[in-house]
C-alpha positions as CSV (number, residue, x, y, z in Angstrom):
1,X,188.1,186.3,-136.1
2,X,189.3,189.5,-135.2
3,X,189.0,192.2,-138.6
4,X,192.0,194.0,-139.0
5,X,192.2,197.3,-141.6
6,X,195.5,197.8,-141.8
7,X,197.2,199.4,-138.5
8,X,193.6,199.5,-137.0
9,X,191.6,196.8,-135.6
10,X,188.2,197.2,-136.0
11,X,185.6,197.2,-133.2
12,X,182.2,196.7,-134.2
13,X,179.5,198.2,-132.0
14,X,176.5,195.4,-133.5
15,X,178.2,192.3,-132.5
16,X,176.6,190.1,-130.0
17,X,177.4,191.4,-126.5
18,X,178.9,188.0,-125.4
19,X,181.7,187.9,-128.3
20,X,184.6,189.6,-126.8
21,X,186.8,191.0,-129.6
22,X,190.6,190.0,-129.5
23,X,192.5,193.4,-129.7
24,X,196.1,191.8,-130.4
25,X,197.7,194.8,-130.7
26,X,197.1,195.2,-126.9
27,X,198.7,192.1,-126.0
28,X,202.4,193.1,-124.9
29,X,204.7,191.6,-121.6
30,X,204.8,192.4,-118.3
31,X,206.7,195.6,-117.8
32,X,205.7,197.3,-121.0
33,X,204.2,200.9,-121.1
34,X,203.0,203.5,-123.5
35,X,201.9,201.2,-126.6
36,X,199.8,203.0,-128.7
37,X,196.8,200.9,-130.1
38,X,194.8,202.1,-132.8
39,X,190.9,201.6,-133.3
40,X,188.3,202.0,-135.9
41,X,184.9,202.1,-134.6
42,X,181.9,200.9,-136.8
43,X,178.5,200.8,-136.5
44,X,178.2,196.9,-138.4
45,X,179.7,198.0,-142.1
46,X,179.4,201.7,-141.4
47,X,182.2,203.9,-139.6
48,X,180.9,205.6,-136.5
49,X,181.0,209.6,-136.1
50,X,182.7,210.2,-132.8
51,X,181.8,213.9,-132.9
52,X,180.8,215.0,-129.4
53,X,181.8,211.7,-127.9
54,X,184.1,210.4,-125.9
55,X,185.9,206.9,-125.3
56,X,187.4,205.0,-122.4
57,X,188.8,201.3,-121.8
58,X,187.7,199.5,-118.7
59,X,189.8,196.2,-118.0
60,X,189.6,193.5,-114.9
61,X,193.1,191.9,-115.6
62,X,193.8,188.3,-114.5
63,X,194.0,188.9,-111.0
64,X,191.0,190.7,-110.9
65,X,192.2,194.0,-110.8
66,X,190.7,197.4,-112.2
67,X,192.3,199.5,-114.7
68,X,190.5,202.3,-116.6
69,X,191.7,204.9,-119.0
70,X,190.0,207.9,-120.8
71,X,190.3,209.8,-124.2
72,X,191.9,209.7,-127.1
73,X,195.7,209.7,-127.5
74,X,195.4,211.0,-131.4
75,X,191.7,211.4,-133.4
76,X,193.2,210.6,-136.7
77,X,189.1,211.2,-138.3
78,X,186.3,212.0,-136.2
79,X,183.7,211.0,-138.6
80,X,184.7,207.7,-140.0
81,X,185.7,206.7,-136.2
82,X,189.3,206.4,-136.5
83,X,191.8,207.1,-133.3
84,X,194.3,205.8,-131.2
85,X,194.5,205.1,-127.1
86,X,198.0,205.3,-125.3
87,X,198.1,202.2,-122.7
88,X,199.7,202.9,-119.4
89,X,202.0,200.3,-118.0
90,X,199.7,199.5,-115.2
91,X,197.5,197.6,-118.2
92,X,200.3,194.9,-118.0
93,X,201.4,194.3,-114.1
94,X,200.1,191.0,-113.7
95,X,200.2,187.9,-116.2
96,X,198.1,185.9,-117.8
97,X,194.3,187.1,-120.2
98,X,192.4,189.5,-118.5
99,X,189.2,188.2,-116.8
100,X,186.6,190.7,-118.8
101,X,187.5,194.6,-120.6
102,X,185.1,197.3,-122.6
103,X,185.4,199.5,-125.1
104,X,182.7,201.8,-124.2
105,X,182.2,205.1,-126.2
106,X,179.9,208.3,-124.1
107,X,178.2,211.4,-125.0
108,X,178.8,214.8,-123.6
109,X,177.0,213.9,-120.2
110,X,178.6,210.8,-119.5
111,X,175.8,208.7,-120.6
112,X,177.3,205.2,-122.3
113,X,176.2,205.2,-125.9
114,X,177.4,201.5,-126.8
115,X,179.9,199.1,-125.1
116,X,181.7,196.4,-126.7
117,X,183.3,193.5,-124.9
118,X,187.4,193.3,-125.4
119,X,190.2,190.9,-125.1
120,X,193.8,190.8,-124.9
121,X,196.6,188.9,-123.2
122,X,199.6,190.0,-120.8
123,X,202.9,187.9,-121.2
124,X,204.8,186.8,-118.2
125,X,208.3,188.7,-118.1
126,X,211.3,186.2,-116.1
127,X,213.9,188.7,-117.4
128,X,213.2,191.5,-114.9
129,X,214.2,191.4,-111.4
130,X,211.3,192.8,-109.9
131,X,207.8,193.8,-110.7
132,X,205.5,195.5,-109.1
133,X,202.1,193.9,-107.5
134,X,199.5,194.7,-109.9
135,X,196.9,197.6,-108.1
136,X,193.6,199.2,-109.5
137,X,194.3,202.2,-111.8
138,X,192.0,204.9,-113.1
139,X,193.3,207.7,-114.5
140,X,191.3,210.4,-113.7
141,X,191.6,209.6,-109.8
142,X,195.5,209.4,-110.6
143,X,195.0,212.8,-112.3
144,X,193.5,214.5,-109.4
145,X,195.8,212.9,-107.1
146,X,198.8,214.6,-109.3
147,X,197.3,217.5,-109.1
148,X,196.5,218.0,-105.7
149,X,200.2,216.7,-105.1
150,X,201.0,219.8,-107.6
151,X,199.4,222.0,-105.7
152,X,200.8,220.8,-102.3
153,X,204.1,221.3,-103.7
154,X,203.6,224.8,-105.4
155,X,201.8,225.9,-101.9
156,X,204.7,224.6,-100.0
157,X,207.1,226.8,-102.5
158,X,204.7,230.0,-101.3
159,X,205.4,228.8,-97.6
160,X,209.2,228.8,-97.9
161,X,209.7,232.0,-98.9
162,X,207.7,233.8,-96.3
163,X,208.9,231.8,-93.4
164,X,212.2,232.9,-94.9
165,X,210.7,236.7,-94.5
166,X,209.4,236.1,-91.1
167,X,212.4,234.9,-90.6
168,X,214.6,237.5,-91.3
169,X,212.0,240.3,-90.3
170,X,212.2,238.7,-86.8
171,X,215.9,239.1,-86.8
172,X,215.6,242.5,-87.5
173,X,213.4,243.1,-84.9
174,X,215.8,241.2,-82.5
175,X,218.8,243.5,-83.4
176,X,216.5,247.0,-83.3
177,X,215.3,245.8,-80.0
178,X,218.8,245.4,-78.8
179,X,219.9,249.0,-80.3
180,X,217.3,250.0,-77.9
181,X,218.2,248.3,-74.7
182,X,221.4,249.5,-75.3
183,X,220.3,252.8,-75.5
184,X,222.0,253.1,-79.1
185,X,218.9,254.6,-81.0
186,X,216.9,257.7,-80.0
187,X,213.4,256.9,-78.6
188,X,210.0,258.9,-77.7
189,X,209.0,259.5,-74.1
190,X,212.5,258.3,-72.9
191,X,215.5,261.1,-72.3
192,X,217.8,260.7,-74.6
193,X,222.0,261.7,-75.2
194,X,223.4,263.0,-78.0
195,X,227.2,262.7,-77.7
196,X,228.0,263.7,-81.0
197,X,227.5,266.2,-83.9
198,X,223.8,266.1,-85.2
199,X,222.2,268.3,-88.2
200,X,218.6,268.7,-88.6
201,X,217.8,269.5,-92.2
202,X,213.8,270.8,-91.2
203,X,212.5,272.9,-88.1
204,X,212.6,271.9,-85.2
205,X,210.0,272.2,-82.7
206,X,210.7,273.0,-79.2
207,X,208.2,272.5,-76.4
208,X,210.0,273.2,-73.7
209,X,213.5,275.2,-72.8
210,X,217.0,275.2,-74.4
211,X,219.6,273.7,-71.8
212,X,222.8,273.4,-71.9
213,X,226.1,275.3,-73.1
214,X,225.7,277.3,-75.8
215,X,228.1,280.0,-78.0
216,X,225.6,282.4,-78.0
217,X,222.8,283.0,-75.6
218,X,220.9,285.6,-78.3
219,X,220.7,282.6,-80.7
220,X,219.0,280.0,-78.3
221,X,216.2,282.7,-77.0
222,X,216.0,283.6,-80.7
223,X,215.7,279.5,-81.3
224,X,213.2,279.1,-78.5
225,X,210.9,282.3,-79.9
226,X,211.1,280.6,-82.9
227,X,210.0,277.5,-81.7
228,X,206.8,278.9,-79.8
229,X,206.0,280.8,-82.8
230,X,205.9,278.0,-84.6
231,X,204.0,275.7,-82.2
232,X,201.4,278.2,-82.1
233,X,200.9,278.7,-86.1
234,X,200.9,274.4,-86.7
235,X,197.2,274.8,-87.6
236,X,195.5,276.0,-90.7
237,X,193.2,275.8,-93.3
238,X,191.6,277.1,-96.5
239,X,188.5,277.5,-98.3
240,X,189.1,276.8,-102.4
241,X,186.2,277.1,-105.1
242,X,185.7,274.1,-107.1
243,X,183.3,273.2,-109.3
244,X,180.7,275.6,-108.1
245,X,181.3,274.7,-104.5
246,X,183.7,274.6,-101.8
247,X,187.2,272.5,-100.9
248,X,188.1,272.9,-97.8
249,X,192.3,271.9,-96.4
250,X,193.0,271.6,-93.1
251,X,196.4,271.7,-92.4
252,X,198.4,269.9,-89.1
253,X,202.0,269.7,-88.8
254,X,202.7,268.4,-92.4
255,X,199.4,266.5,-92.8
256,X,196.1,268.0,-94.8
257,X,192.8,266.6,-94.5
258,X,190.4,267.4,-97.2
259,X,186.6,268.0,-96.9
260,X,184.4,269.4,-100.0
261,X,180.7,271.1,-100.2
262,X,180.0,270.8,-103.9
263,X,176.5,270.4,-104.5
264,X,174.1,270.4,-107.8
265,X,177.4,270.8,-109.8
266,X,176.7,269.6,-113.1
267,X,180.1,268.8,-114.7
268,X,181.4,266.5,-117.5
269,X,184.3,264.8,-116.1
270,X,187.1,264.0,-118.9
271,X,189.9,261.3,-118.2
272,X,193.7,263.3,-116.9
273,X,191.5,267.2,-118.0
274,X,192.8,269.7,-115.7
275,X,189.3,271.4,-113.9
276,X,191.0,274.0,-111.9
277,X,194.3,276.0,-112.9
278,X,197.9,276.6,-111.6
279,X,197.9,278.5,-108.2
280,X,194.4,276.8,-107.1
281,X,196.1,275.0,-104.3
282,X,198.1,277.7,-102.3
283,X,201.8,277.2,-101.7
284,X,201.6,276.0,-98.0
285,X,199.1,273.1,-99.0
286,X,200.4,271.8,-102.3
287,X,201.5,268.4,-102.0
288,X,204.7,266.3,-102.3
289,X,205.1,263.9,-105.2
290,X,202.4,261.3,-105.9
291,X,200.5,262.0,-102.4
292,X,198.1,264.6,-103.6
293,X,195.3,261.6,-105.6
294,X,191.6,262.2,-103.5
295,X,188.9,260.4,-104.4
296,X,185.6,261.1,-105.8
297,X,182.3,260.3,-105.1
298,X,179.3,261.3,-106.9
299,X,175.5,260.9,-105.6
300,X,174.2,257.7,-104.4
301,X,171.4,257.5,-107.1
302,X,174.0,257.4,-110.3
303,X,174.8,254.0,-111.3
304,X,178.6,254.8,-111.6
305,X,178.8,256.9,-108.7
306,X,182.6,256.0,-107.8
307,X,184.0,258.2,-111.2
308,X,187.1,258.3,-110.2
309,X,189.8,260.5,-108.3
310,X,191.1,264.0,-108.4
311,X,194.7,264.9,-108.2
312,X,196.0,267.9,-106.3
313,X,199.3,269.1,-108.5
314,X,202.5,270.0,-107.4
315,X,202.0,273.7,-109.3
316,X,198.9,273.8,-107.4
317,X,196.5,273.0,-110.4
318,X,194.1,270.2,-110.3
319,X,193.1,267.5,-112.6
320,X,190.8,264.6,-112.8
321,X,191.9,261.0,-112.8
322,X,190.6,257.7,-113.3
323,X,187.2,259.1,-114.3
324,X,184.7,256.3,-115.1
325,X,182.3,257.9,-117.2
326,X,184.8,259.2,-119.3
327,X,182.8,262.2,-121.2
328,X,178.8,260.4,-120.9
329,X,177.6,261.4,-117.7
330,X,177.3,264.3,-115.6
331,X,178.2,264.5,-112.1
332,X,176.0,266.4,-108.6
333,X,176.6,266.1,-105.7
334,X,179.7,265.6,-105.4
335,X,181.9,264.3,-102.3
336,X,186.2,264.5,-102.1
337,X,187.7,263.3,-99.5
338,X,191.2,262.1,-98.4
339,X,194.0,263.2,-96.8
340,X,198.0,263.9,-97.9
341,X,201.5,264.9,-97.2
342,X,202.9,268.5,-97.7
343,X,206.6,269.7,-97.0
344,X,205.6,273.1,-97.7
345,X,206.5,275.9,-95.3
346,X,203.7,276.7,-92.5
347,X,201.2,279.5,-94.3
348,X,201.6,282.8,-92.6
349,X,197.7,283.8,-92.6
């Protein structure tokens, strides 16, 4: 007879391997789902401690199908060997006793530690209409199978949105193409008409002749001396000392490339400390906002060789950023390099 203490029924792991124990409070009707059974393990008159174990229930129901479910639904005491299970509907598809079921209880690995036979009985239900063909059922292949569907789903959500992007970017590219054959939009190497007004807020640069009508002929040959001045003076540089070395800017149109020659320069970098003051950088090389970051590279034989950046300022001062040793180590041989943006006027020298 099955032993009963009070809402738990009571599975004994030292009773003879061919006495299946009736678990009553698993017998339900076709169609149910979620019962909650509960369980107290013992070890003959002793509870079992669970601690570092796991459970699972292993069923062939009457028509010979597998069901399997793992873990506990609530560990009421893990010592004395007291929890519940929550059983799926899929434990009571087909009618009639199941043909053989465990209780079997493993360790951390996955190794079985006992086993005990179970029993229990599914009622036929004629009230529903329909019921589905009972199939084997094992939780954690279900799990992964949600999961994976999950993850289909939320990679398919990613997808949407940059077709939608693709989408639209392709548009745009439709309409600027368009603009063009029309002969809408200005383009390079191609002549092109202005037929209205335009103002140019910068230089401009002028290659070639003036043409055209124009209310003054003193201001377009003082335009195109202008413009050959300027054509001829789009290239400088300058040398500034830096930590015992040399920082060289090169300067092109409004781009400035940055080379350095700073060697044996034995310096204790501090995070955001300014290393060189106001008016280091020369107006003529000073960049625009957030464009003026370089970074810095410290000998190959020093563990934390990549220390950091250096920022060019916009009062030409500059600063260290980023630093990585932070105060602890010294740097030599030092390398800066990078390039930025200036809308300063063209240096005179």
């Amino acid at each position: 007879m099955t032993e009963v203490d009070g809402r738990y029924v009571v599975i004994n792991t030292q009773l003879n391997v061919t006495e299946a124990t009736l678990v009553e409070s698993m017998s339900g009707r076709q169609g149910d789902d979620g019962r909650i059974v509960y369980f107290s393990l013992r070890d003959g008159q002793f509870p079992h401690n669970l601690t570092g174990q796991d459970v699972s229930l292993e069923i062939k129901d009457s028509i010979g199908k597998i069901k399997v479910i793992h873990g506990f639904y609530d560990m009421v005491s893990i010592e004395r060997g007291l929890f519940s299970m929550l059983i799926p509907s899929q434990f009571y598809q087909a009618a009639g006793d199941i043909e053989e079921g465990y209780l079997k209880v493993t360790d951390a690995t996955g190794i079985v530690i006992t086993s005990v036979p179970i029993t229990f009985s599914v009622r036929g239900n004629g009230v529903i209409l329909t019921a589905n063909a009972s199939q084997d059922f094992i939780d954690t292949i279900e799990k992964i199978i949600k999961e994976a569907d999950k993850q289909i789903a939320d990679l398919n959500g990613r997808i949407e949105p940059q077709k939608l992007a693709i989408t639209t970017l392709q548009q745009s590219i439709d309409e600027a193409t368009a603009l063009i054959n029309a002969k809408q939009v200005a383009t390079q190497n191609s002549a092109n008409d202005f037929t209205a007004n335009n103002t140019f807020e910068k230089d401009v640069t002028v290659k070639g002749a003036i043409r055209g009508k124009s209310d003054s002929a003193i201001i377009a040959d003082s335009i195109q001396k202008t413009a050959r001045l300027d054509n001829l003076e789009s290239v400088h540089s300058v040398d500034i000392k830096l930590l015992g070395g040399t920082l060289s800017l090169y300067r092109a149109g409004n781009i400035i490339s940055v080379a350095s020659n700073i060697k044996n320069s034995m310096v204790v970098f501090k995070q955001y400390a300014q290393i060189a003051p106001t008016n280091t950088v020369p107006v003529g090389y000073r960049p625009i906002a957030f464009t003026g970051t370089l970074n810095l590279h410290q000998a190959d034989w020093l563990e934390n060789r990549e220390s950091g950046q250096i920022v060019l300022e916009l009062d030409g001062s500059i600063t260290t950023k980023n630093t990585f040793n932070k105060n602890t180590t010294e740097a030599s041989d030092l390398e800066v390099f990078g390039s930025y943006v200036t809308n300063d006027d063209m240096p005179r020298n």
